[in-house]
PDB file with one MODEL, atoms N, CA, C and O in Angstrom:
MODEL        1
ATOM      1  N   UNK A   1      84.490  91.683  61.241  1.00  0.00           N
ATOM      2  CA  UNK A   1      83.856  91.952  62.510  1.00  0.00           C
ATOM      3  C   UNK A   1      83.420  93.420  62.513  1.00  0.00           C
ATOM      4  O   UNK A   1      84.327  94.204  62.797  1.00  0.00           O
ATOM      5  N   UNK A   2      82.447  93.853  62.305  1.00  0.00           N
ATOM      6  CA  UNK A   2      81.758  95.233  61.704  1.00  0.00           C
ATOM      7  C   UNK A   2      81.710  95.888  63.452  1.00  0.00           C
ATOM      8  O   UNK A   2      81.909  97.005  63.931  1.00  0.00           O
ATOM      9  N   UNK A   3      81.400  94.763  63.939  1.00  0.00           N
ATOM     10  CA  UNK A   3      80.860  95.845  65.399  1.00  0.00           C
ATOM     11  C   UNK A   3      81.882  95.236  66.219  1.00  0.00           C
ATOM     12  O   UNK A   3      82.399  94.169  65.889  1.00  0.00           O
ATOM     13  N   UNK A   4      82.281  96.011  67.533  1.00  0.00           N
ATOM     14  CA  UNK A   4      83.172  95.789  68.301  1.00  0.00           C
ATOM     15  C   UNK A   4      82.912  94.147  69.097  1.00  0.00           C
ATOM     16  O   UNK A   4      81.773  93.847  69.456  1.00  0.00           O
ATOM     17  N   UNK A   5      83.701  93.494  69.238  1.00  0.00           N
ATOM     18  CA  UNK A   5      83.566  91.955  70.473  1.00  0.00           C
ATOM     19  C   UNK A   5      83.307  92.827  71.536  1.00  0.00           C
ATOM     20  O   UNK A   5      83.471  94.015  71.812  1.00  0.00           O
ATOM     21  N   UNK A   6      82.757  91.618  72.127  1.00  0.00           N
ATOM     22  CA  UNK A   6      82.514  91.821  73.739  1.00  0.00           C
ATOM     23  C   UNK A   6      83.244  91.893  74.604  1.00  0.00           C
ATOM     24  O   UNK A   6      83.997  90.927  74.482  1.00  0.00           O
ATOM     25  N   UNK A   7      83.503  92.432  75.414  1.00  0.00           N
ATOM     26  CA  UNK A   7      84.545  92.502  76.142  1.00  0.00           C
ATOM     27  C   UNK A   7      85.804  91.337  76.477  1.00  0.00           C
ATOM     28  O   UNK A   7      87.003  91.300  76.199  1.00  0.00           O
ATOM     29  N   UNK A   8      84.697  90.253  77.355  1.00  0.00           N
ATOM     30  CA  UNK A   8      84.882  88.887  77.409  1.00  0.00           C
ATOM     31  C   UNK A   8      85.881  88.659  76.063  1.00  0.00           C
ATOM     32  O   UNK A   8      87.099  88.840  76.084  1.00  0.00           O
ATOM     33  N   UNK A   9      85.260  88.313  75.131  1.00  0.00           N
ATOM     34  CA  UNK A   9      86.028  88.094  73.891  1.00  0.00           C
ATOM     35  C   UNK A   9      87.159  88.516  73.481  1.00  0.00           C
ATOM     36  O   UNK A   9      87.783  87.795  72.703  1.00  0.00           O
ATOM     37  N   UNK A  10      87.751  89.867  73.918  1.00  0.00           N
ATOM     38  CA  UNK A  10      88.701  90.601  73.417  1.00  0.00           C
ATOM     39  C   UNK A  10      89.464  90.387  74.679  1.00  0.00           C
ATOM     40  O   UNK A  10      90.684  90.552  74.726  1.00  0.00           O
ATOM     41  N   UNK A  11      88.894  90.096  75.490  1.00  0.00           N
ATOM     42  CA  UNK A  11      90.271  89.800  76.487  1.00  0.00           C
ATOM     43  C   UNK A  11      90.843  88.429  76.246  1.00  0.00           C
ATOM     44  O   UNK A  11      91.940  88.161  76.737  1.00  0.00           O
ATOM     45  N   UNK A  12      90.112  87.431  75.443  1.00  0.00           N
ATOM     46  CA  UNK A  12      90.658  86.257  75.239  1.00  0.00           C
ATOM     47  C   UNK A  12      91.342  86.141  73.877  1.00  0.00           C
ATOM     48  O   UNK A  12      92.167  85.243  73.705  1.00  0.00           O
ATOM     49  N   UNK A  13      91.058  86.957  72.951  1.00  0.00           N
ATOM     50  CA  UNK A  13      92.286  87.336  72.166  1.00  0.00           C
ATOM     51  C   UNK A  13      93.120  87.572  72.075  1.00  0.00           C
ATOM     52  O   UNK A  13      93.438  88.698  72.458  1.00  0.00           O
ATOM     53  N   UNK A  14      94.165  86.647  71.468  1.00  0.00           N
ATOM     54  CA  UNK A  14      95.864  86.760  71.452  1.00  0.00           C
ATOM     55  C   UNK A  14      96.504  88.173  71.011  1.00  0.00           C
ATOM     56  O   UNK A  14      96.037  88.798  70.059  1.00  0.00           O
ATOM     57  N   UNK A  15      97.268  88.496  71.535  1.00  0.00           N
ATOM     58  CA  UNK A  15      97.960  90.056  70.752  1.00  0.00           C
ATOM     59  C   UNK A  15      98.380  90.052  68.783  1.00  0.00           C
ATOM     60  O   UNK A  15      98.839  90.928  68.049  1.00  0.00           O
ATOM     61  N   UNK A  16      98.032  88.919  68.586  1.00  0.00           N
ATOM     62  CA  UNK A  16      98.618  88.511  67.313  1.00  0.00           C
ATOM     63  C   UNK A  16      97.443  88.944  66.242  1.00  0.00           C
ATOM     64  O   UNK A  16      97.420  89.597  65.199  1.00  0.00           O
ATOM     65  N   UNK A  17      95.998  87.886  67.445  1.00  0.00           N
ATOM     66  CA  UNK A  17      94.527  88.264  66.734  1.00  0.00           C
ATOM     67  C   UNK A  17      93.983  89.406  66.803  1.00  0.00           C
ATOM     68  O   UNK A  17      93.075  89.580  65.990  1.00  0.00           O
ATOM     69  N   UNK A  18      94.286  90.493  67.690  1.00  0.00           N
ATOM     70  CA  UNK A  18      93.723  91.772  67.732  1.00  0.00           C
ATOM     71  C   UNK A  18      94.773  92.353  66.565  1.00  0.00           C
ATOM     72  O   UNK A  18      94.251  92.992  65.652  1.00  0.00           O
ATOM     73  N   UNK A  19      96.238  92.166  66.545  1.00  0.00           N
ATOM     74  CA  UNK A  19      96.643  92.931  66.093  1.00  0.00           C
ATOM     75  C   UNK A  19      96.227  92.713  63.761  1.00  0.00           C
ATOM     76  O   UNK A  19      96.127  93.343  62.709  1.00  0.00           O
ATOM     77  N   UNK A  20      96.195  91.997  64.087  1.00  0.00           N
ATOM     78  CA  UNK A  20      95.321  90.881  62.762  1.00  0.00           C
ATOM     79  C   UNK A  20      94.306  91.843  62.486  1.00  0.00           C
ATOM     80  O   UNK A  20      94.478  92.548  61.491  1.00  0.00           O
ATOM     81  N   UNK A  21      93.098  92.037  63.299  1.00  0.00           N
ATOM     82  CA  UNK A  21      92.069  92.508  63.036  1.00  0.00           C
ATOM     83  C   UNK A  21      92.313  94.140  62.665  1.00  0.00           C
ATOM     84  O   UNK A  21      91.918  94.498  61.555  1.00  0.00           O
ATOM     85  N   UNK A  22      92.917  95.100  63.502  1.00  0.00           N
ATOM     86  CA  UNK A  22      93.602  96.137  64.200  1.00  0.00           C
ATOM     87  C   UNK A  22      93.879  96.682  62.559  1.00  0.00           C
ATOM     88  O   UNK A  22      93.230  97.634  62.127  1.00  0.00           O
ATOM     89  N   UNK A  23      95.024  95.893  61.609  1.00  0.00           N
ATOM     90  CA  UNK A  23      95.307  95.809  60.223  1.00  0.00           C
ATOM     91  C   UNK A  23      94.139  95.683  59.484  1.00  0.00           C
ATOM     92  O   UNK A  23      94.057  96.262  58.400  1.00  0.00           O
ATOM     93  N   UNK A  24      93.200  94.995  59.921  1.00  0.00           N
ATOM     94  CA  UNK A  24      91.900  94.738  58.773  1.00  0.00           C
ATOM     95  C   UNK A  24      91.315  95.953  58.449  1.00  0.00           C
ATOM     96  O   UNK A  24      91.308  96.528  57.361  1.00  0.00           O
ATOM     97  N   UNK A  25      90.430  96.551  60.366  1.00  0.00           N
ATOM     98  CA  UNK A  25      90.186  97.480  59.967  1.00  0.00           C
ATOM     99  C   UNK A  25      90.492  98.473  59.801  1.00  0.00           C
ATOM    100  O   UNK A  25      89.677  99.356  59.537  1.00  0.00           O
ATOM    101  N   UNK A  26      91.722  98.676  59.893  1.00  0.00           N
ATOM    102  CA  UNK A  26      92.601  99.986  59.664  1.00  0.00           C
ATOM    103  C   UNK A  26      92.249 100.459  58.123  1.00  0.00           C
ATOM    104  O   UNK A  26      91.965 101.621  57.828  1.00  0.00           O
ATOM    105  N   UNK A  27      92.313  99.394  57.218  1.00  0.00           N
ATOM    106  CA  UNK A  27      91.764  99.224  56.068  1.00  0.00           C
ATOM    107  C   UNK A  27      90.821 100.708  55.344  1.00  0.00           C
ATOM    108  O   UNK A  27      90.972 101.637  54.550  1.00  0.00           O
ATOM    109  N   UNK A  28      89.820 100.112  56.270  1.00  0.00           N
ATOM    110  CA  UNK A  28      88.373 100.717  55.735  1.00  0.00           C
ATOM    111  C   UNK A  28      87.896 101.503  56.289  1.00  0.00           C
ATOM    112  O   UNK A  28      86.859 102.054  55.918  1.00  0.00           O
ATOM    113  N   UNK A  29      88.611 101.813  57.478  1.00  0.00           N
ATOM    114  CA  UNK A  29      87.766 103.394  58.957  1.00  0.00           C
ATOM    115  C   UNK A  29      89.265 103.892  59.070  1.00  0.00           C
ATOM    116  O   UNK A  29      90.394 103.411  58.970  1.00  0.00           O
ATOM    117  N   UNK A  30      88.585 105.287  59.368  1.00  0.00           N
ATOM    118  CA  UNK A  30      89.789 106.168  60.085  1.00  0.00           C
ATOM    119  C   UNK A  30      89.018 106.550  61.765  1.00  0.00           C
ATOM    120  O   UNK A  30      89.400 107.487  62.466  1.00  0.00           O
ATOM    121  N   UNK A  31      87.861 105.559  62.155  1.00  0.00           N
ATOM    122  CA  UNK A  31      87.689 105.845  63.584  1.00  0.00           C
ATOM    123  C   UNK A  31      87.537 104.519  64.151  1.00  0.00           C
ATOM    124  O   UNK A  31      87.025 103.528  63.630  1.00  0.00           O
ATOM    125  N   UNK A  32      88.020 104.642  65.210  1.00  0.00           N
ATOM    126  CA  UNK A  32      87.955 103.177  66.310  1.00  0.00           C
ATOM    127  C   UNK A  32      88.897 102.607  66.733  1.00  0.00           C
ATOM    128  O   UNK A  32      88.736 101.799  67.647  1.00  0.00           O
ATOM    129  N   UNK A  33      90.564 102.930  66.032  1.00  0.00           N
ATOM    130  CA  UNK A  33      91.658 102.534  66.022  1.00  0.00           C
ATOM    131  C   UNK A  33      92.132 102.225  67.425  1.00  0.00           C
ATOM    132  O   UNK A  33      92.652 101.244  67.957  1.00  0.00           O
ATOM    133  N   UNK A  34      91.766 103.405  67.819  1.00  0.00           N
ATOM    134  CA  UNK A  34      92.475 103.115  69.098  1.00  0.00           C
ATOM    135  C   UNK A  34      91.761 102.301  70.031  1.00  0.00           C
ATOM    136  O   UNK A  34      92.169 102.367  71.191  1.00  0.00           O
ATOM    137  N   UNK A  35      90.742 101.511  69.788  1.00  0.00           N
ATOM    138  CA  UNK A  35      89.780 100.291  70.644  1.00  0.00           C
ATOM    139  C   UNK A  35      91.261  99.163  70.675  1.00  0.00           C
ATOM    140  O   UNK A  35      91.713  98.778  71.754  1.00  0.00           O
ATOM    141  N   UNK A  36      91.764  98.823  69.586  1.00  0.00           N
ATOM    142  CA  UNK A  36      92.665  98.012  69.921  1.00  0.00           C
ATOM    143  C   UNK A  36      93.918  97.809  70.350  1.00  0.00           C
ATOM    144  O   UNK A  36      94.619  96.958  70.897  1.00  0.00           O
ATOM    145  N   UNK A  37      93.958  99.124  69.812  1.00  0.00           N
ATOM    146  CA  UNK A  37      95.944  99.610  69.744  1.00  0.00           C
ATOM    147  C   UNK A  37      95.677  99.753  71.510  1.00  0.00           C
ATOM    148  O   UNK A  37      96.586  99.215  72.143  1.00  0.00           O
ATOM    149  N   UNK A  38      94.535 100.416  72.415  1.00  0.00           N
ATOM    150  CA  UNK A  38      94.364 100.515  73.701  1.00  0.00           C
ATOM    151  C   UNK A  38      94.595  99.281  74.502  1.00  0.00           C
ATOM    152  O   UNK A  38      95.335  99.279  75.486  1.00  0.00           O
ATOM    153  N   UNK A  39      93.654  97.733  73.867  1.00  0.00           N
ATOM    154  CA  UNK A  39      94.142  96.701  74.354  1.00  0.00           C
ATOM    155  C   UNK A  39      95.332  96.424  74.447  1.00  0.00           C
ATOM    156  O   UNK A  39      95.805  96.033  75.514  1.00  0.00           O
ATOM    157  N   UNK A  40      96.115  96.582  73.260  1.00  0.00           N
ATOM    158  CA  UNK A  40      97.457  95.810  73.060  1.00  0.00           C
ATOM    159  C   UNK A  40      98.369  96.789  74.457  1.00  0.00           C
ATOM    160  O   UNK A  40      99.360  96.326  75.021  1.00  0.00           O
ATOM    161  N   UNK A  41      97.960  97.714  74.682  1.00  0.00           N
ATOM    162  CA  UNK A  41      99.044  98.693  75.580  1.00  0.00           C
ATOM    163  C   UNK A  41      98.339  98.181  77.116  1.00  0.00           C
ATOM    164  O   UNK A  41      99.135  98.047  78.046  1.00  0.00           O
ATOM    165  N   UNK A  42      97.008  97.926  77.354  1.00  0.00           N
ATOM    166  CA  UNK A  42      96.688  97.663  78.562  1.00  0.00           C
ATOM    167  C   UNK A  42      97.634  96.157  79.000  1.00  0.00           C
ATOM    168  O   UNK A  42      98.278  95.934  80.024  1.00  0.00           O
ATOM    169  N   UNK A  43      97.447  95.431  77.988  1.00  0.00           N
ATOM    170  CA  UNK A  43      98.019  94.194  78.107  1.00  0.00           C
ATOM    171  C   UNK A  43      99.438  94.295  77.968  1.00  0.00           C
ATOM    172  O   UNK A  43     100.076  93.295  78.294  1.00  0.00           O
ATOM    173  N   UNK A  44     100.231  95.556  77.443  1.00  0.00           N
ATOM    174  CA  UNK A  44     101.926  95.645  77.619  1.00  0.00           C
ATOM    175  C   UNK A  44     102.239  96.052  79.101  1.00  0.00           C
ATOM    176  O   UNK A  44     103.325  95.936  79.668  1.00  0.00           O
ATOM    177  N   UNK A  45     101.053  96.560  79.620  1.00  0.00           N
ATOM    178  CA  UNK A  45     100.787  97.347  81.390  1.00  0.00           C
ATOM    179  C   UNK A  45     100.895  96.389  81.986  1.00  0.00           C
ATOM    180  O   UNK A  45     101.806  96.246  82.801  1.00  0.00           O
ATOM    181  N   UNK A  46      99.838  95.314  81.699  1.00  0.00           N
ATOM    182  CA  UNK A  46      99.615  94.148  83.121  1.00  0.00           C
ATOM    183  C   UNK A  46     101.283  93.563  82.601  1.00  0.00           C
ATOM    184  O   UNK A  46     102.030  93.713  83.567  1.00  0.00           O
ATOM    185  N   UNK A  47     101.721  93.217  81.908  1.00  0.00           N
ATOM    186  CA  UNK A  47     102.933  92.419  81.545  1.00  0.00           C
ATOM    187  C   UNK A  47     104.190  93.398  82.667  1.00  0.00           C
ATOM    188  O   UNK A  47     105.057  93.020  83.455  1.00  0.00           O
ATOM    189  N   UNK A  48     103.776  94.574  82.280  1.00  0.00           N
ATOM    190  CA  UNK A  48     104.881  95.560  83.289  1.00  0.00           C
ATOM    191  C   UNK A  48     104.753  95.292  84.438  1.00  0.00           C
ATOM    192  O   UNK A  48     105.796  94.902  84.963  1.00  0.00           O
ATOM    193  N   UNK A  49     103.582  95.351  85.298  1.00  0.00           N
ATOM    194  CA  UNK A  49     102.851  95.109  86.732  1.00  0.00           C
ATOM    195  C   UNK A  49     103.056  93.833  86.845  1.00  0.00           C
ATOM    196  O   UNK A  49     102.850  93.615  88.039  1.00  0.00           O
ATOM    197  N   UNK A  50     103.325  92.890  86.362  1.00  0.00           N
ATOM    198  CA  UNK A  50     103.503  91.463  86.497  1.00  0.00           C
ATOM    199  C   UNK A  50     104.755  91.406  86.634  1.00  0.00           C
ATOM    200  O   UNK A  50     105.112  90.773  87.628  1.00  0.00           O
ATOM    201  N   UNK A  51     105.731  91.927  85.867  1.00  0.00           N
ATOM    202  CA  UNK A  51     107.087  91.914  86.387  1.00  0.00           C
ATOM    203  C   UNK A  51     107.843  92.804  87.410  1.00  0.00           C
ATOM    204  O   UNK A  51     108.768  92.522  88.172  1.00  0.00           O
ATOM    205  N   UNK A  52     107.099  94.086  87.174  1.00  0.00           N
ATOM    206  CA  UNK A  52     107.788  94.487  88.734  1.00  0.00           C
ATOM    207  C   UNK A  52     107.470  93.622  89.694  1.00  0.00           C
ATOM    208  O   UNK A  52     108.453  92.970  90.047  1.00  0.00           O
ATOM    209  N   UNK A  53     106.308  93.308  90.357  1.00  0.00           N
ATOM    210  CA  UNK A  53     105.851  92.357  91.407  1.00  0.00           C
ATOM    211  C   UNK A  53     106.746  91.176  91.377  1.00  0.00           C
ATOM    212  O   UNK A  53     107.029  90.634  92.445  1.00  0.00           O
ATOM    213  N   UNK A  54     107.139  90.801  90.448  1.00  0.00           N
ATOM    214  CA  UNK A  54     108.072  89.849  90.940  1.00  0.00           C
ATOM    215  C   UNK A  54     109.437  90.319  91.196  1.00  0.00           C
ATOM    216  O   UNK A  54     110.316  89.769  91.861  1.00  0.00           O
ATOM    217  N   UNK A  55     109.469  91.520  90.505  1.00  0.00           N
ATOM    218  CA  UNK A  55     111.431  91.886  91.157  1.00  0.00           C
ATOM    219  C   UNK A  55     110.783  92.294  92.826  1.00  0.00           C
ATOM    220  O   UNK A  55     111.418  91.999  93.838  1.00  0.00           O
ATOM    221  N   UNK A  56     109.589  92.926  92.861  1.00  0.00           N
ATOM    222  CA  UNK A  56     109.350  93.023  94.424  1.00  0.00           C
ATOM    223  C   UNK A  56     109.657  92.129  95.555  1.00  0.00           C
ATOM    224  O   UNK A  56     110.254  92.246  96.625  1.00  0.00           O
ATOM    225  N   UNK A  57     108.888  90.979  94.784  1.00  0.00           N
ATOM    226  CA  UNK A  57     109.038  89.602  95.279  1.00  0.00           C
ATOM    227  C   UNK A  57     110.183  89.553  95.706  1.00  0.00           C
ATOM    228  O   UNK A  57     110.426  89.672  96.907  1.00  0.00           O
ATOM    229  N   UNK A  58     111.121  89.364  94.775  1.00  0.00           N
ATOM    230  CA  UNK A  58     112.387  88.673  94.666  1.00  0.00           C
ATOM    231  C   UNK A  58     113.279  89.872  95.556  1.00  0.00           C
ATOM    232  O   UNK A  58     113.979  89.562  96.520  1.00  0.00           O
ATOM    233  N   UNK A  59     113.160  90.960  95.176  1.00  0.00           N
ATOM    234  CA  UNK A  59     113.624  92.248  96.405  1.00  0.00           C
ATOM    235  C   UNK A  59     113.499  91.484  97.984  1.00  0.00           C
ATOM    236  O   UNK A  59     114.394  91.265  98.801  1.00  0.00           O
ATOM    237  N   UNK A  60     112.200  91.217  98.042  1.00  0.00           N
ATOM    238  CA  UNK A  60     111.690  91.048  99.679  1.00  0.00           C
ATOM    239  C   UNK A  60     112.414  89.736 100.149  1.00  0.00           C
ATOM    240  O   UNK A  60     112.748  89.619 101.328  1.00  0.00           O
ATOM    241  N   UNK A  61     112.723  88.472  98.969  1.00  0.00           N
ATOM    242  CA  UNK A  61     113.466  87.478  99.376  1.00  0.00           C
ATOM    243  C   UNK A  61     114.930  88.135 100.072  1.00  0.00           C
ATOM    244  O   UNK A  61     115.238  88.213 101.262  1.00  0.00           O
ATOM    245  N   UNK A  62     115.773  88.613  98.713  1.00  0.00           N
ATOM    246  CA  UNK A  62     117.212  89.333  99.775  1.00  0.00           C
ATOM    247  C   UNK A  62     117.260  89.773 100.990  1.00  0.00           C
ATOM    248  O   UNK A  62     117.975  89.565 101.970  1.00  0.00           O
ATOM    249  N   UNK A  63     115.923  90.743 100.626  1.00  0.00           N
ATOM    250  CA  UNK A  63     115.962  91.526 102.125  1.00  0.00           C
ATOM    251  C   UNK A  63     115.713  90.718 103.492  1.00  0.00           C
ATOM    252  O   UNK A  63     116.020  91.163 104.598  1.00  0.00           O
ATOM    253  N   UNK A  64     114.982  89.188 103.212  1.00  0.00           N
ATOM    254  CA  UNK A  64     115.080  88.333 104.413  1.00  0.00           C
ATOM    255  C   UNK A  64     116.060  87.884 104.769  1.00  0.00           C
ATOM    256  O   UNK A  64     116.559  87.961 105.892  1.00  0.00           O
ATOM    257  N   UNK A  65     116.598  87.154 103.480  1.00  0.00           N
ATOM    258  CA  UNK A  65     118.246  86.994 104.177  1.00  0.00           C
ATOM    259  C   UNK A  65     119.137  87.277 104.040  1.00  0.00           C
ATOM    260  O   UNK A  65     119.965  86.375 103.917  1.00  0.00           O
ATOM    261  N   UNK A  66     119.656  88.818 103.955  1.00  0.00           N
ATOM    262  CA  UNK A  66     120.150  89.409 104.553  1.00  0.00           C
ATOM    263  C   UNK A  66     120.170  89.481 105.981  1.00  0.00           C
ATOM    264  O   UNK A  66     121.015  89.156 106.815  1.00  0.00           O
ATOM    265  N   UNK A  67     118.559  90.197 106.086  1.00  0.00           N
ATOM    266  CA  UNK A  67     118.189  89.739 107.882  1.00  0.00           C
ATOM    267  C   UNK A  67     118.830  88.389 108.032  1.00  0.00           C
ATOM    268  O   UNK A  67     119.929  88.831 108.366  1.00  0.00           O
ATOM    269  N   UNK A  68     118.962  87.383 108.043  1.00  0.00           N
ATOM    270  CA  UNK A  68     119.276  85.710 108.285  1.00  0.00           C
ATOM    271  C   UNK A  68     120.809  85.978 108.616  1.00  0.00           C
ATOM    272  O   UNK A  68     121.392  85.579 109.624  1.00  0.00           O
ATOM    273  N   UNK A  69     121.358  86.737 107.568  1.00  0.00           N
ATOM    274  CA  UNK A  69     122.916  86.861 107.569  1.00  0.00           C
ATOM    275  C   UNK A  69     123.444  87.509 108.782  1.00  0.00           C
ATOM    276  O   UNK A  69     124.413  87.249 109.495  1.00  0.00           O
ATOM    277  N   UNK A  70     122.363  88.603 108.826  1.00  0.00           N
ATOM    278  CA  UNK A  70     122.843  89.723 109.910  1.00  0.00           C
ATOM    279  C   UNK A  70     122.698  89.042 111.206  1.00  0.00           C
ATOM    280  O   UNK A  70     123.460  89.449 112.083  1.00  0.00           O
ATOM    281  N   UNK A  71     121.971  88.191 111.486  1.00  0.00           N
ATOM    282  CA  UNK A  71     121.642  87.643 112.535  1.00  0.00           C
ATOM    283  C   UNK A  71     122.925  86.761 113.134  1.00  0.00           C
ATOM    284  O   UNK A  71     123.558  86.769 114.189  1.00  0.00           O
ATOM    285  N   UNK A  72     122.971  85.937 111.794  1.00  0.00           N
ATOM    286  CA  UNK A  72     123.792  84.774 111.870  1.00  0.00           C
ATOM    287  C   UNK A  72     125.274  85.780 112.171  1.00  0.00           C
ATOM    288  O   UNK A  72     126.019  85.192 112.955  1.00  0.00           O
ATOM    289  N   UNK A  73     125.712  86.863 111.806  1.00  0.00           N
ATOM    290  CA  UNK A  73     126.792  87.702 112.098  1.00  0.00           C
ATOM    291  C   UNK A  73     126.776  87.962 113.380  1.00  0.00           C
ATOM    292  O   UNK A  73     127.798  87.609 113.970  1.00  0.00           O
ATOM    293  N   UNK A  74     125.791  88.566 114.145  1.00  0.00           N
ATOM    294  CA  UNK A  74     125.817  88.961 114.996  1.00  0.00           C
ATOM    295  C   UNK A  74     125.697  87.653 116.427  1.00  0.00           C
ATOM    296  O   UNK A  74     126.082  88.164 117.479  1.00  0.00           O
ATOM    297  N   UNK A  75     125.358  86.511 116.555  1.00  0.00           N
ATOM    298  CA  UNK A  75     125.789  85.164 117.244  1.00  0.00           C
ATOM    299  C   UNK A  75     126.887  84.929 117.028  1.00  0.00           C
ATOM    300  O   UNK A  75     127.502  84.477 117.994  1.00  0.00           O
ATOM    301  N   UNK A  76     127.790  85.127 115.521  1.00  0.00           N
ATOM    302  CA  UNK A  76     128.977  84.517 115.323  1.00  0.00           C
ATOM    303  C   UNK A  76     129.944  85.753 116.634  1.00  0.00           C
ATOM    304  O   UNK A  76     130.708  85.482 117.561  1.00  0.00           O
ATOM    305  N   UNK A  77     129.495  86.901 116.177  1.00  0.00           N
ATOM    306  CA  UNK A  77     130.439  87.967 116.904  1.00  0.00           C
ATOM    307  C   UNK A  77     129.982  87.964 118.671  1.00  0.00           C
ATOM    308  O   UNK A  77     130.977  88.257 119.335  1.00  0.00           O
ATOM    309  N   UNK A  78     129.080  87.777 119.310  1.00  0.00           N
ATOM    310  CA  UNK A  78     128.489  87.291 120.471  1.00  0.00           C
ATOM    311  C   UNK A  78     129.497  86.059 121.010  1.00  0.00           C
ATOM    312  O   UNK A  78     130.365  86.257 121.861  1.00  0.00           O
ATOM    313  N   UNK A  79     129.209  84.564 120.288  1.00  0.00           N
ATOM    314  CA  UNK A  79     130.111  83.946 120.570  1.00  0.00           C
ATOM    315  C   UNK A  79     131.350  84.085 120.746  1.00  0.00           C
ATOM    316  O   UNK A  79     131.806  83.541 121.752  1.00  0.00           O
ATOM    317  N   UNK A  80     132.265  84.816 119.882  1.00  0.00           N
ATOM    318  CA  UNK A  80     133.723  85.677 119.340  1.00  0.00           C
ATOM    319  C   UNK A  80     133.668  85.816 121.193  1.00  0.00           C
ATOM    320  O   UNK A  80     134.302  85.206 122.054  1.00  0.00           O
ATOM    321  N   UNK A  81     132.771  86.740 121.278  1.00  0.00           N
ATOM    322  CA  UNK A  81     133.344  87.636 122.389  1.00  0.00           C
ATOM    323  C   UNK A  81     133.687  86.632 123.693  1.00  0.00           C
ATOM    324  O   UNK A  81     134.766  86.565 124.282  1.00  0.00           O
ATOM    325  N   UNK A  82     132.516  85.906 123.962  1.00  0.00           N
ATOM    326  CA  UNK A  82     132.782  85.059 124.929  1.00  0.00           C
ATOM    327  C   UNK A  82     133.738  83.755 125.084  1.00  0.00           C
ATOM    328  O   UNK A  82     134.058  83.100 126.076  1.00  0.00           O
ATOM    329  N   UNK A  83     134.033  83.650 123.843  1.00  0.00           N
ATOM    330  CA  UNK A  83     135.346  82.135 123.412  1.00  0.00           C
ATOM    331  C   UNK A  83     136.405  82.769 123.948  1.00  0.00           C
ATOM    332  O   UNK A  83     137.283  82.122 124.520  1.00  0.00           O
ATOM    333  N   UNK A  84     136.465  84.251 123.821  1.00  0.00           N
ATOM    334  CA  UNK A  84     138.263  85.395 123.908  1.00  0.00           C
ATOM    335  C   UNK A  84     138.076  85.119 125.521  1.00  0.00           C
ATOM    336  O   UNK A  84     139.028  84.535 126.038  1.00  0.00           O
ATOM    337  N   UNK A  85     136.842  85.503 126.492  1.00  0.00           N
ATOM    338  CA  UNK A  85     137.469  85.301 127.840  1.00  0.00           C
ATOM    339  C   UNK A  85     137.762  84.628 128.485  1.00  0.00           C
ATOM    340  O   UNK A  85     138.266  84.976 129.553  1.00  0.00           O
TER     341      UNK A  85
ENDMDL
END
């Protein structure tokens, strides 16, 4: 592949096939390297951003019920008070 893919194209390439190519032409140029080694790190980024968002996610679940708990604490202790008189 002498000239760079199209964008399109290189985003549908597996990390396996860039890194494949990445070795080819490492070969024969000492310029351009970093066209791919850049993909492989953009795509280690979205993988990062994809998993924080879900510990976010999963953060914002606790934090509801907790709220649920606190609630449910605070009726249990409400009731408490009024069963004692």
């Amino acid at each position: 592949m002498p000239m760079a893919p199209k964008l399109a194209k290189l985003r549908s390439m597996s990390d396996a096939d860039i890194e494949a190519l990445y070795d080819n032409i490492s070969e024969t140029t000492v310029v351009g390297l970093n066209y791919y080694a850049d993909e492989l790190n953009r795509r280690a980024y979205e993988r990062a951003a994809f998993a924080a968002l879900a510990e976010a996610k999963a953060s914002r679940r606790l934090a509801v019920w907790n709220m649920v708990v606190a609630l449910v604490a605070v009726v249990v202790a409400v009731v408490a008070i009024f069963v004692q008189v």
